[in-house]
mmCIF file as Biopython writes it, N, C-alpha, C and O atoms, coordinates in Angstrom:
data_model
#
loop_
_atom_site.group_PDB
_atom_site.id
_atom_site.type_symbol
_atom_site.label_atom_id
_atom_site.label_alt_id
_atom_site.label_comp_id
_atom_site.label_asym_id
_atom_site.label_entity_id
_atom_site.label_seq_id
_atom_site.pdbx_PDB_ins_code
_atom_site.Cartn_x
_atom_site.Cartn_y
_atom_site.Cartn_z
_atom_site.occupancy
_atom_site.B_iso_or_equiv
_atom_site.auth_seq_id
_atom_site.auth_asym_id
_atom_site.pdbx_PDB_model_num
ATOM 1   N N  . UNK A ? 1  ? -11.977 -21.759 3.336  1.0 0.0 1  A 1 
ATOM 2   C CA . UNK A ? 1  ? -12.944 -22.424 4.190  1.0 0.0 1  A 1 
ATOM 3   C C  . UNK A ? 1  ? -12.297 -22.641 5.552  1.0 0.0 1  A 1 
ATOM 4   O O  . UNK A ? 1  ? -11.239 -23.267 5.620  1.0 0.0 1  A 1 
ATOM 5   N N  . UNK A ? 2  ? -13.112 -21.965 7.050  1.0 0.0 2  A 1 
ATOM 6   C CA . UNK A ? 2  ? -12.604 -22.510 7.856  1.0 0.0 2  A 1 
ATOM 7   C C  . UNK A ? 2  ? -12.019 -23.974 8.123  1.0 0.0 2  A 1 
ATOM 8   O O  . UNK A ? 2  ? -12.131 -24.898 7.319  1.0 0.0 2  A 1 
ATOM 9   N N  . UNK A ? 3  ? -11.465 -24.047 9.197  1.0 0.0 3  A 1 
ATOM 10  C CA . UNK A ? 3  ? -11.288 -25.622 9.696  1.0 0.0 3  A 1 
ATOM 11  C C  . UNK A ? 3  ? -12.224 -26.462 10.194 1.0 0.0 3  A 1 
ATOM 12  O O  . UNK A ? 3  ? -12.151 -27.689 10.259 1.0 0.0 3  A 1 
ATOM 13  N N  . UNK A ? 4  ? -13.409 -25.512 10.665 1.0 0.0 4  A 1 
ATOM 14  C CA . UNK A ? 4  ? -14.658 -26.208 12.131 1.0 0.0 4  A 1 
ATOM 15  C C  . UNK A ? 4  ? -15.356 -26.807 10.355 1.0 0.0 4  A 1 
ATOM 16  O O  . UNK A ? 4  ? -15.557 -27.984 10.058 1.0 0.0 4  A 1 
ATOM 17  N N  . UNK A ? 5  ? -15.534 -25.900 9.674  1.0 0.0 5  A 1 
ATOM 18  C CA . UNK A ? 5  ? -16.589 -26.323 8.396  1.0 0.0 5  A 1 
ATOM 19  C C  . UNK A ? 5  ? -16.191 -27.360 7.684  1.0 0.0 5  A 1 
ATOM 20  O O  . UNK A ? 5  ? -16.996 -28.277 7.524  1.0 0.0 5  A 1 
ATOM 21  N N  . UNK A ? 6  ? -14.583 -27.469 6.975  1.0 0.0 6  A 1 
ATOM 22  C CA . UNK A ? 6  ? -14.066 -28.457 6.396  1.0 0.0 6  A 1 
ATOM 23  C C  . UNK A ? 6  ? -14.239 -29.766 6.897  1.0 0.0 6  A 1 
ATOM 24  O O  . UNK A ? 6  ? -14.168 -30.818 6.262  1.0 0.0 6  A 1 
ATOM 25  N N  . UNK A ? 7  ? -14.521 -29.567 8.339  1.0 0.0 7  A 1 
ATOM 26  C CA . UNK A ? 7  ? -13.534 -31.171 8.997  1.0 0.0 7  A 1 
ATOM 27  C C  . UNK A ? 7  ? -15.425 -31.385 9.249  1.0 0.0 7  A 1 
ATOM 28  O O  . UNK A ? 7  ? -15.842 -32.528 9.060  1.0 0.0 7  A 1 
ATOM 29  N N  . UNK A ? 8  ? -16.502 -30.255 9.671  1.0 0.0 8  A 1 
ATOM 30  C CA . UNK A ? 8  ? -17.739 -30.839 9.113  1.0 0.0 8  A 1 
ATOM 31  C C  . UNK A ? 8  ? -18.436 -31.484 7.740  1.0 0.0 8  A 1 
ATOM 32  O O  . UNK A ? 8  ? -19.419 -32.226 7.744  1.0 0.0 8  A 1 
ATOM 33  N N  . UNK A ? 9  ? -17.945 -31.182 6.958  1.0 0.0 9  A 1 
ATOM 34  C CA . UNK A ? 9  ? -17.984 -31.049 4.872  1.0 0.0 9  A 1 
ATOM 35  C C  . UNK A ? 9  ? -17.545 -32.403 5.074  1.0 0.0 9  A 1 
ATOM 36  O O  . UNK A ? 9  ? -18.315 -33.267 4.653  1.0 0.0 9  A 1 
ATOM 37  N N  . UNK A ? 10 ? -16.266 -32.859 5.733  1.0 0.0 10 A 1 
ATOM 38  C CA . UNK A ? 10 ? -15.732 -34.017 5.053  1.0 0.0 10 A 1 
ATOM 39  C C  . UNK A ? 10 ? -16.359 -35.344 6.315  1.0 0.0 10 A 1 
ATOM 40  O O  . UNK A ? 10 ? -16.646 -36.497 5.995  1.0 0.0 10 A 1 
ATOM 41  N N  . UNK A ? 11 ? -16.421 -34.926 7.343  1.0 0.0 11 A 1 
ATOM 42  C CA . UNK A ? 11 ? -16.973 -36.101 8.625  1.0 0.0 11 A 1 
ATOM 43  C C  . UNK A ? 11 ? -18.666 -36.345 7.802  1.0 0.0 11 A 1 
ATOM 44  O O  . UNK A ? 11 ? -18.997 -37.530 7.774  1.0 0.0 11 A 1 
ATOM 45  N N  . UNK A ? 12 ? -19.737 -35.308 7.141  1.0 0.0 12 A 1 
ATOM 46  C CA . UNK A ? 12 ? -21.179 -35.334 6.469  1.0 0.0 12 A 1 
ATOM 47  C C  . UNK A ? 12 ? -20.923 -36.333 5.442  1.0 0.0 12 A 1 
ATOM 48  O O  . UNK A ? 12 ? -21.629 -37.338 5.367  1.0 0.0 12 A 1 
ATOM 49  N N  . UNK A ? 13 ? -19.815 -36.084 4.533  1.0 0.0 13 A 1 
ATOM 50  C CA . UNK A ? 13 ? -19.702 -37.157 3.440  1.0 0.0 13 A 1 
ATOM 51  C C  . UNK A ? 13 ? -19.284 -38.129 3.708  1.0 0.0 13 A 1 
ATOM 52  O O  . UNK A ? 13 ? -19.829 -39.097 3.178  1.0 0.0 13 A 1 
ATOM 53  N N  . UNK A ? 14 ? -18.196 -38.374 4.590  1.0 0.0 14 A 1 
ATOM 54  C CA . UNK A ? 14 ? -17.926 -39.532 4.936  1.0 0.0 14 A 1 
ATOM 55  C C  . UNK A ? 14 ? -18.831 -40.285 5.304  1.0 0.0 14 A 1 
ATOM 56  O O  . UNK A ? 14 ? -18.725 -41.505 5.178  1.0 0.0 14 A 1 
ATOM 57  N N  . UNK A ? 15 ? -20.062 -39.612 5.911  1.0 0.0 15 A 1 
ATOM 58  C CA . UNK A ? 15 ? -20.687 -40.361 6.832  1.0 0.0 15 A 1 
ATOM 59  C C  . UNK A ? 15 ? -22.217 -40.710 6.191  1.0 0.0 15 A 1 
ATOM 60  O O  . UNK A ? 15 ? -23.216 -41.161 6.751  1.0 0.0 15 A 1 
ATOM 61  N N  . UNK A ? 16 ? -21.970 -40.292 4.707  1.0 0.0 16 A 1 
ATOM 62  C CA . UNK A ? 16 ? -23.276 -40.553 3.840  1.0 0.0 16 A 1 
ATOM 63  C C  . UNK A ? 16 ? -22.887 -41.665 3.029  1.0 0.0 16 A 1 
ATOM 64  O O  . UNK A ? 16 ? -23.587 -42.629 2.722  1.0 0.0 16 A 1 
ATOM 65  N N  . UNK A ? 17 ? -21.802 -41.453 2.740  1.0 0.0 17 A 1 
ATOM 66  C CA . UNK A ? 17 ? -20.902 -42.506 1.723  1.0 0.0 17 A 1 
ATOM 67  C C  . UNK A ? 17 ? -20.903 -44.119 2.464  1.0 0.0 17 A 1 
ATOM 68  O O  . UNK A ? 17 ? -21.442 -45.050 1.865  1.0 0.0 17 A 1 
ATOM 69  N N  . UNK A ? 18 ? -20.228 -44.329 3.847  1.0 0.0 18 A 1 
ATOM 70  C CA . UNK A ? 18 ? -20.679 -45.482 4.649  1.0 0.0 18 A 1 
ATOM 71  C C  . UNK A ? 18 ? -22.011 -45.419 4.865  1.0 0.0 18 A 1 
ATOM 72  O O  . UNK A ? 18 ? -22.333 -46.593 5.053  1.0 0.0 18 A 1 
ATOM 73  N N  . UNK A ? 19 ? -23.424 -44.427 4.988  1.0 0.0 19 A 1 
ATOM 74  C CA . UNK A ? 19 ? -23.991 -45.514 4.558  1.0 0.0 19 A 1 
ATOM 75  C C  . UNK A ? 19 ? -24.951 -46.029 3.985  1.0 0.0 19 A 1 
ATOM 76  O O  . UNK A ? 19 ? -25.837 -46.779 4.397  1.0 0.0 19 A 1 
ATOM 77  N N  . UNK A ? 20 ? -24.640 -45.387 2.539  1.0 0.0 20 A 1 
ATOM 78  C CA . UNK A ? 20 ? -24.791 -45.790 1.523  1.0 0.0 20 A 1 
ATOM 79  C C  . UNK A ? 20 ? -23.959 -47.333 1.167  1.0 0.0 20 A 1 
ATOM 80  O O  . UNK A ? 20 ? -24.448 -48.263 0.525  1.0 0.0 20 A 1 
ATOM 81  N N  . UNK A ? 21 ? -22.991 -47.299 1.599  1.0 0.0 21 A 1 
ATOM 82  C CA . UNK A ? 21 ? -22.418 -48.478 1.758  1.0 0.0 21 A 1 
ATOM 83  C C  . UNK A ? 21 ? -22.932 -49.936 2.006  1.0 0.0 21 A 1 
ATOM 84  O O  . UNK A ? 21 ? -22.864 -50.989 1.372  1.0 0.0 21 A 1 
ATOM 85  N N  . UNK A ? 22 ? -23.637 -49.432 3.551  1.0 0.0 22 A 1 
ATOM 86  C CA . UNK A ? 22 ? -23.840 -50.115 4.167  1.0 0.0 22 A 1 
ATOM 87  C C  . UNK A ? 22 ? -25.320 -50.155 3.933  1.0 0.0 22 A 1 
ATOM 88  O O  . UNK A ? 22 ? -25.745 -51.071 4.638  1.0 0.0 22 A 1 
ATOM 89  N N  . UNK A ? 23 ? -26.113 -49.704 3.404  1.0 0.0 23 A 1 
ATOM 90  C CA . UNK A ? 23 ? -27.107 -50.144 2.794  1.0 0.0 23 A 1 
ATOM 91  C C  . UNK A ? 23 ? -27.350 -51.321 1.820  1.0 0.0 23 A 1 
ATOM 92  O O  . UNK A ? 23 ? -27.933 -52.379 2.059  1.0 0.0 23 A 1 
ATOM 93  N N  . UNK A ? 24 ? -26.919 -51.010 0.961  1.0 0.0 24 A 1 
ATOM 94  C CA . UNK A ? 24 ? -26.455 -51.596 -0.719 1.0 0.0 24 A 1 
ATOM 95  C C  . UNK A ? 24 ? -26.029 -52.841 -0.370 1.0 0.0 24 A 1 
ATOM 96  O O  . UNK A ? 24 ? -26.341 -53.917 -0.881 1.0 0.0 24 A 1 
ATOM 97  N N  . UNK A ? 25 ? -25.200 -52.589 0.652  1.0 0.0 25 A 1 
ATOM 98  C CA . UNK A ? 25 ? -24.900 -54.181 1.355  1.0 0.0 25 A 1 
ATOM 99  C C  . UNK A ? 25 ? -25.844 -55.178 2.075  1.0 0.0 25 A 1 
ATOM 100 O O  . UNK A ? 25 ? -25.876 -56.408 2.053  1.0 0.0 25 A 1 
ATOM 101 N N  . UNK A ? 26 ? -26.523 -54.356 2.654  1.0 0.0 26 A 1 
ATOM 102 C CA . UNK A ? 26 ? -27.688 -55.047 3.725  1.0 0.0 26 A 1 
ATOM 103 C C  . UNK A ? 26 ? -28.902 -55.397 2.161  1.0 0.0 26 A 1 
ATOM 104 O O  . UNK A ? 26 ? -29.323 -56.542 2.328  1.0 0.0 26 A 1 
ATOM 105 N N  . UNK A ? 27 ? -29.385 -54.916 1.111  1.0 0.0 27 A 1 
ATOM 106 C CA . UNK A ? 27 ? -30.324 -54.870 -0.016 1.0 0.0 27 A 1 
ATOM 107 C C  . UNK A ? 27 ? -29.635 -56.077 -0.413 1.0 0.0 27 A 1 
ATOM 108 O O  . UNK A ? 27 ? -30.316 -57.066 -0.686 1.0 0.0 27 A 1 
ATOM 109 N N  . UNK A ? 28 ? -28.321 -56.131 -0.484 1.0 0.0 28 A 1 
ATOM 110 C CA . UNK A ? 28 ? -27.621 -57.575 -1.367 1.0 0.0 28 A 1 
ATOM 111 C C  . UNK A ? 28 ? -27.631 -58.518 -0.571 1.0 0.0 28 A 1 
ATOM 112 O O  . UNK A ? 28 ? -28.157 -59.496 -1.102 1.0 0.0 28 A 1 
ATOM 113 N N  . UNK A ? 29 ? -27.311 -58.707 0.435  1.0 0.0 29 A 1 
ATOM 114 C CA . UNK A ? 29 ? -27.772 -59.513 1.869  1.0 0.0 29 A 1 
ATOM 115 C C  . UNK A ? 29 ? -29.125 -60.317 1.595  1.0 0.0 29 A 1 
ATOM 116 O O  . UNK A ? 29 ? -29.372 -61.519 1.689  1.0 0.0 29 A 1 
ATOM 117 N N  . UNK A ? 30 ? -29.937 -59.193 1.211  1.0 0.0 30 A 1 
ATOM 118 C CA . UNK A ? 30 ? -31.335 -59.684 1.667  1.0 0.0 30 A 1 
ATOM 119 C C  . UNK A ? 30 ? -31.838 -60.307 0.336  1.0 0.0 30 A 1 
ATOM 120 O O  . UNK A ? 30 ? -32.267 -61.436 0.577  1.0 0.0 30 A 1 
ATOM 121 N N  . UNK A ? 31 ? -31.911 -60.085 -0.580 1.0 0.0 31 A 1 
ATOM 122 C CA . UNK A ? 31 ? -31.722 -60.447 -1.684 1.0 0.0 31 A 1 
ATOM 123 C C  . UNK A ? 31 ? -31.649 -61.862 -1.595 1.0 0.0 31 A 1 
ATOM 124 O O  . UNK A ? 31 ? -32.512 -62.740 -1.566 1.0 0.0 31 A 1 
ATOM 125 N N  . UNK A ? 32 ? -30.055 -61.869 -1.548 1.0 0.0 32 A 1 
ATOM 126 C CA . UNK A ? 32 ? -28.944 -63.504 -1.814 1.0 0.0 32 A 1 
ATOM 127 C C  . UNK A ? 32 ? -29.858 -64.015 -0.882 1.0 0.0 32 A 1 
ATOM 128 O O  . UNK A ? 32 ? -30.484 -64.899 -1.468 1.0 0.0 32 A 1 
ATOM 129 N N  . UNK A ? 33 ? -30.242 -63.907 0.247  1.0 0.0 33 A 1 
ATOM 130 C CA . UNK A ? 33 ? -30.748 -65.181 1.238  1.0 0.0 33 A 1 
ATOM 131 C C  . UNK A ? 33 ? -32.532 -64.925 1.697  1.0 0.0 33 A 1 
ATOM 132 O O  . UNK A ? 33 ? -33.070 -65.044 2.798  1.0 0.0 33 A 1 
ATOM 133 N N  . UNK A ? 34 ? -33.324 -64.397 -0.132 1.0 0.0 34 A 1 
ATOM 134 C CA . UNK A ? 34 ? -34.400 -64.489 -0.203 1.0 0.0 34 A 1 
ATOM 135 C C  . UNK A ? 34 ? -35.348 -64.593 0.738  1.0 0.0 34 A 1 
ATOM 136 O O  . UNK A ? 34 ? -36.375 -65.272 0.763  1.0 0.0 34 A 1 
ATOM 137 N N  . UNK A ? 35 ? -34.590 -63.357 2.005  1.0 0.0 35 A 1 
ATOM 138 C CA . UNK A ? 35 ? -35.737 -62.739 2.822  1.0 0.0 35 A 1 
ATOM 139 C C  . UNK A ? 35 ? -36.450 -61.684 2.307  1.0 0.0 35 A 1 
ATOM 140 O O  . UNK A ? 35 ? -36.317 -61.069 1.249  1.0 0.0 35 A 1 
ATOM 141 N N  . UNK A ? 36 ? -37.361 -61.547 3.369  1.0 0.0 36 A 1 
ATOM 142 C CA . UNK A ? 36 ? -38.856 -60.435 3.287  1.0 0.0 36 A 1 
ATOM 143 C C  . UNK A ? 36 ? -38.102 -58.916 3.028  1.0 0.0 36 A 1 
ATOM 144 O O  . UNK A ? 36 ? -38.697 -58.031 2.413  1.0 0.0 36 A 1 
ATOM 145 N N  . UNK A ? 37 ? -36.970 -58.758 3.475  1.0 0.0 37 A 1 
ATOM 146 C CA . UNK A ? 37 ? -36.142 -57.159 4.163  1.0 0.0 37 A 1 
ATOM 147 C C  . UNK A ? 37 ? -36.651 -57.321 5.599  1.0 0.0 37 A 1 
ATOM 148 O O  . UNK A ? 37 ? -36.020 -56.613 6.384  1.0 0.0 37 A 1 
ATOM 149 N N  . UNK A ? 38 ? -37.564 -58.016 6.127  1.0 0.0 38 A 1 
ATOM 150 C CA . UNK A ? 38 ? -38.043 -57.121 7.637  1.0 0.0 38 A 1 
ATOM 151 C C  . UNK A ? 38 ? -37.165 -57.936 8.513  1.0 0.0 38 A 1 
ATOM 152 O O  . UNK A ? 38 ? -37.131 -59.148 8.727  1.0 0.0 38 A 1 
ATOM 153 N N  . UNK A ? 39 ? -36.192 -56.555 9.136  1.0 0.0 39 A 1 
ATOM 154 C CA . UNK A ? 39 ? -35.282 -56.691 10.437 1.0 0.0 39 A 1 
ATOM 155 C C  . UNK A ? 39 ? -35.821 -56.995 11.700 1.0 0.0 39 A 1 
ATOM 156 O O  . UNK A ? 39 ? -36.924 -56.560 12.032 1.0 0.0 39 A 1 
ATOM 157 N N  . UNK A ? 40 ? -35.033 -57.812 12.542 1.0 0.0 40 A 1 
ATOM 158 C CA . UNK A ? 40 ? -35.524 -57.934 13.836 1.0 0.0 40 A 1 
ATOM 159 C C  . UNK A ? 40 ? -35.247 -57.407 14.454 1.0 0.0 40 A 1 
ATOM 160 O O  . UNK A ? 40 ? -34.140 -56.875 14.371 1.0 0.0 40 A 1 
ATOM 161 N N  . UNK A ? 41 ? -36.168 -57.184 15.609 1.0 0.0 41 A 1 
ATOM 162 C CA . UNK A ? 41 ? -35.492 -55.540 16.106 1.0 0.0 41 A 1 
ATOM 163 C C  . UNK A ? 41 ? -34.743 -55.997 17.032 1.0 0.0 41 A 1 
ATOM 164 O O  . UNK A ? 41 ? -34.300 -55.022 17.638 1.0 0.0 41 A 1 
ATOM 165 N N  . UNK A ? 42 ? -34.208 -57.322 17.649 1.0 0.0 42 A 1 
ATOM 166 C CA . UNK A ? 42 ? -32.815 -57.395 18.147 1.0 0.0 42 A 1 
ATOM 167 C C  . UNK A ? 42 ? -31.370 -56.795 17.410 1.0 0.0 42 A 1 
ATOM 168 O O  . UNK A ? 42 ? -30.386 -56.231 17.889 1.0 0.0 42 A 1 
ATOM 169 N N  . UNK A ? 43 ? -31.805 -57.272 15.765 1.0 0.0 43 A 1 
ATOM 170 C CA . UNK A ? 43 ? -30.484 -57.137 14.975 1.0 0.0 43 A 1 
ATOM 171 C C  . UNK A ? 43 ? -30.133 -55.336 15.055 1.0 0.0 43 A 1 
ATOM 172 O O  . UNK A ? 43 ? -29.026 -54.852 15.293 1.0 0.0 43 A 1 
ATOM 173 N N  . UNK A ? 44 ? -31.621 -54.443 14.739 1.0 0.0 44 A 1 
ATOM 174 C CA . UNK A ? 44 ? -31.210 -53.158 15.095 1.0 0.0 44 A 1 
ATOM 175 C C  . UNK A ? 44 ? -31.228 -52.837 16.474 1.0 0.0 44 A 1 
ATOM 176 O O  . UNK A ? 44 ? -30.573 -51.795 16.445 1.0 0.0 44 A 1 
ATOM 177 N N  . UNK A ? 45 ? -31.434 -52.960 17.290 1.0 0.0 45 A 1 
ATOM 178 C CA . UNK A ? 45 ? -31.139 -52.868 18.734 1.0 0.0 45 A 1 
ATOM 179 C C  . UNK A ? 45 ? -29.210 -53.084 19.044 1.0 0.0 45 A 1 
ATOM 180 O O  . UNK A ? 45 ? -28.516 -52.510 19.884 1.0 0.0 45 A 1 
ATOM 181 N N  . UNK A ? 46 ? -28.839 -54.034 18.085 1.0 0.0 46 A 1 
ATOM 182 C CA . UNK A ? 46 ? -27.637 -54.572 17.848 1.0 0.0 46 A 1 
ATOM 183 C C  . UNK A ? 46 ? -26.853 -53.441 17.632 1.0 0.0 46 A 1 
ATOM 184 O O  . UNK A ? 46 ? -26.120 -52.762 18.351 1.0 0.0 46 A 1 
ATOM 185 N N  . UNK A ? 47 ? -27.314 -53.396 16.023 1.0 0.0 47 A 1 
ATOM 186 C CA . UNK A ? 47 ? -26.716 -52.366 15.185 1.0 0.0 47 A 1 
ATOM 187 C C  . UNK A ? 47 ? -26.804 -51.038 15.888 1.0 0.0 47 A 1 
ATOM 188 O O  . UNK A ? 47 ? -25.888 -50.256 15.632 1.0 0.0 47 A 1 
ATOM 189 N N  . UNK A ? 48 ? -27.767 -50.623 16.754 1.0 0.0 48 A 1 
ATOM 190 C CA . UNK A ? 48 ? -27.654 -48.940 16.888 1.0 0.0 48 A 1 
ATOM 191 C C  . UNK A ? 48 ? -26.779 -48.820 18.316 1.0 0.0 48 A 1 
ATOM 192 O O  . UNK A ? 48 ? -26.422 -47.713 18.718 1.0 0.0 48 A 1 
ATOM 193 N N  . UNK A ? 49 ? -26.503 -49.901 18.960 1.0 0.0 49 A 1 
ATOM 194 C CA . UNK A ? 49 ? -25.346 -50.339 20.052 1.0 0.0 49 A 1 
ATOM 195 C C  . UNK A ? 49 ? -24.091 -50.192 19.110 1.0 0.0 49 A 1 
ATOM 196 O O  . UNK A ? 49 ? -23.278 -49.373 19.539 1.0 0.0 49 A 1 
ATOM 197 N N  . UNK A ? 50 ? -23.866 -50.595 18.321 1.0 0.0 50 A 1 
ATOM 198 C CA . UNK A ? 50 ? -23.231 -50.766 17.186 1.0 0.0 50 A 1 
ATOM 199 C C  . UNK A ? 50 ? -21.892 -49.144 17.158 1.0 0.0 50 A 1 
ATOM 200 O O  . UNK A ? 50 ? -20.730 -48.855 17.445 1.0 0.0 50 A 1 
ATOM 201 N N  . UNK A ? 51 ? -23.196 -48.544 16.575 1.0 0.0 51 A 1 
ATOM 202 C CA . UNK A ? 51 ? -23.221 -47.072 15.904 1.0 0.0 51 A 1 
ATOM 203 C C  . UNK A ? 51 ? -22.751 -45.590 17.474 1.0 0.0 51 A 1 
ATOM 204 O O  . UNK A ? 51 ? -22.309 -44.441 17.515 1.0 0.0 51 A 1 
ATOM 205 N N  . UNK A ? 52 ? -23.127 -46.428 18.247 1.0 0.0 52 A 1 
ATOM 206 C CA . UNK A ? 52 ? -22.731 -45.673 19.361 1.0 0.0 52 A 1 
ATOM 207 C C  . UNK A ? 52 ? -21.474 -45.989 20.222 1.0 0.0 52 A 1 
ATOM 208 O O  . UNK A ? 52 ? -20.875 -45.310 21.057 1.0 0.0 52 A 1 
ATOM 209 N N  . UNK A ? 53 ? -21.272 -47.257 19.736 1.0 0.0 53 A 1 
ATOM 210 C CA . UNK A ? 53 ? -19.891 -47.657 20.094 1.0 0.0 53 A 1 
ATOM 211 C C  . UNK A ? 53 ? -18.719 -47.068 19.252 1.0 0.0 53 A 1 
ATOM 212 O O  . UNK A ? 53 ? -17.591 -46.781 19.654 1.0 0.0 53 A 1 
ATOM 213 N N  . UNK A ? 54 ? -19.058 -46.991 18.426 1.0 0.0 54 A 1 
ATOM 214 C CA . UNK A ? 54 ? -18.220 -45.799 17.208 1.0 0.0 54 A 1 
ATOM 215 C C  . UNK A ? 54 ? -18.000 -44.679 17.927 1.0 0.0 54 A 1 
ATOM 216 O O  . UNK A ? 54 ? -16.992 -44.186 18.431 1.0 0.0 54 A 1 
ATOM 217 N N  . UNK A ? 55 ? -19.497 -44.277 17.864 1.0 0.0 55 A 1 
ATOM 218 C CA . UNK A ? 55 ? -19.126 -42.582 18.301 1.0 0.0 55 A 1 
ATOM 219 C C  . UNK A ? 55 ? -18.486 -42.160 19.498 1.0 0.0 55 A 1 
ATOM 220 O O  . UNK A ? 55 ? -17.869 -41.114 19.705 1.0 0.0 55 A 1 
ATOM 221 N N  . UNK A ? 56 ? -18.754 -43.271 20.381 1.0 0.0 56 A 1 
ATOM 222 C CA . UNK A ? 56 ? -17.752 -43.204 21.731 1.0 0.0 56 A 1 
ATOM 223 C C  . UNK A ? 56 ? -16.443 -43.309 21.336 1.0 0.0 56 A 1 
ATOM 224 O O  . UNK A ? 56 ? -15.662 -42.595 21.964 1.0 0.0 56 A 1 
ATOM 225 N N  . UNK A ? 57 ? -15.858 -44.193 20.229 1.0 0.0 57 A 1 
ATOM 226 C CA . UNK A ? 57 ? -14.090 -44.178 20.107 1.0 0.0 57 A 1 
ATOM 227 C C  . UNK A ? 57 ? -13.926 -43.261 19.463 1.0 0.0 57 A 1 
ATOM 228 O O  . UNK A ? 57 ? -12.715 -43.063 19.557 1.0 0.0 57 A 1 
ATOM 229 N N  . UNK A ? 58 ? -14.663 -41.929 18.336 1.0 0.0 58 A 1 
ATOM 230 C CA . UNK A ? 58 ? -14.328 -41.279 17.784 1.0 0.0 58 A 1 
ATOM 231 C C  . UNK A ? 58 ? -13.906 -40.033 19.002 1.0 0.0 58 A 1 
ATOM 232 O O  . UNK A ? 58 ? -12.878 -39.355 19.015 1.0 0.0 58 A 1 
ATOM 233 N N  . UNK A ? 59 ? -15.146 -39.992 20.064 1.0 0.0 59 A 1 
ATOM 234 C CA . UNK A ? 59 ? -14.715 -38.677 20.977 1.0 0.0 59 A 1 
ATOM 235 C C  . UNK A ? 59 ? -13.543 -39.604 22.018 1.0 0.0 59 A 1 
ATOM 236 O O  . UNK A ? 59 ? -12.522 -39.179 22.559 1.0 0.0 59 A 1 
ATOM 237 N N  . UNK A ? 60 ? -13.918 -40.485 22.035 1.0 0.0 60 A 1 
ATOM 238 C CA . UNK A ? 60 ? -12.121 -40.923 23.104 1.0 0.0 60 A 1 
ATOM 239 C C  . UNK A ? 60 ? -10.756 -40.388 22.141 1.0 0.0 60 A 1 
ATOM 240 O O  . UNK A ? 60 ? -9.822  -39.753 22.632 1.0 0.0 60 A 1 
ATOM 241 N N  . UNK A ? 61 ? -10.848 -40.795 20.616 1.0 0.0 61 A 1 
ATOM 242 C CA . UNK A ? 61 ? -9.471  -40.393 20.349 1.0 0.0 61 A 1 
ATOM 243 C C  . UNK A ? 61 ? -9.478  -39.234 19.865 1.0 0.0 61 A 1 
ATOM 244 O O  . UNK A ? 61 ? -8.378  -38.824 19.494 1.0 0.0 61 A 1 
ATOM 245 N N  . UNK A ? 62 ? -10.793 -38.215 19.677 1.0 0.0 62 A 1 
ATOM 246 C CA . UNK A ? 62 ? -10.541 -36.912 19.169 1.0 0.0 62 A 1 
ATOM 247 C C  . UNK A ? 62 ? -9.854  -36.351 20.909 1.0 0.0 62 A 1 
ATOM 248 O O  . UNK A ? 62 ? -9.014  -35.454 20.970 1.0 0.0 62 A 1 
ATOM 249 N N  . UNK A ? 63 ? -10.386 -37.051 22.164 1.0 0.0 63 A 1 
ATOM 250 C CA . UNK A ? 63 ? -10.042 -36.137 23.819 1.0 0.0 63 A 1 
ATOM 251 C C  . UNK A ? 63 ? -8.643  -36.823 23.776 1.0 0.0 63 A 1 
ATOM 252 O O  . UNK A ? 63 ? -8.048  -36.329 24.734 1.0 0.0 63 A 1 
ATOM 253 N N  . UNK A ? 64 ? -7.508  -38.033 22.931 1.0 0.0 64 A 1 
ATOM 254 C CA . UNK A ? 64 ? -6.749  -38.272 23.187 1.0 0.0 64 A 1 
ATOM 255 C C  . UNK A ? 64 ? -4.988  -37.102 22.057 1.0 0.0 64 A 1 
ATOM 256 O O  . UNK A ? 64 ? -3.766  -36.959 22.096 1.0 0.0 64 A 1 
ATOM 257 N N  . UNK A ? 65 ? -6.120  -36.687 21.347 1.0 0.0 65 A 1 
ATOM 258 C CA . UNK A ? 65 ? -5.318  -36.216 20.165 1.0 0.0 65 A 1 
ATOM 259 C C  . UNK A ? 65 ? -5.088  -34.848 20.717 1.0 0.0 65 A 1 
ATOM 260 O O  . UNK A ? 65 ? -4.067  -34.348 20.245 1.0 0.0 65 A 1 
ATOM 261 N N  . UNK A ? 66 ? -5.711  -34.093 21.561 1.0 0.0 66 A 1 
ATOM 262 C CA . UNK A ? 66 ? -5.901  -32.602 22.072 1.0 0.0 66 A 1 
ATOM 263 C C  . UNK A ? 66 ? -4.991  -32.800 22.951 1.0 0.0 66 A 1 
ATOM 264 O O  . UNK A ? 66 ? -4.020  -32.045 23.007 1.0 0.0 66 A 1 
ATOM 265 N N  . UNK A ? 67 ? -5.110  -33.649 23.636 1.0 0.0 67 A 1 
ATOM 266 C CA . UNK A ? 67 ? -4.122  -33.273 25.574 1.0 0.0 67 A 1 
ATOM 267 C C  . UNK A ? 67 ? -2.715  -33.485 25.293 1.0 0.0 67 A 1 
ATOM 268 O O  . UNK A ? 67 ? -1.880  -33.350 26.187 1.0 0.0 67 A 1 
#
């Protein structure tokens, strides 16, 4: 298996596995403190700030690992 495919194969699972994670967590969340499930859309407005703040440190240290 190339390298471009592997390091795709394993970044897809990784990235199903968190979040699945992070689901299961938010269902037990909601649960324990006998809310409706319905999010406010500040909290995802939050969260998808969140998720892009990630992806910005992943390409800063993949452009720091190359040079």
């Amino acid at each position: 298996m190339k390298h471009r495919a592997r390091v795709l194969l394993i970044g897809g699972l990784t990235g199903a596995l968190v979040g699945l994670v992070g689901a299961w967590l938010y269902v037990r969340m909601v649960r324990s403190n006998g809310r409706s499930g319905q999010t406010a859309p500040a909290e995802l407005i939050r969260l998808g700030l969140s998720v892009v703040g990630v992806l910005r440190q992943i390409v800063a240290l993949s452009r720091a690992l190359t040079i």
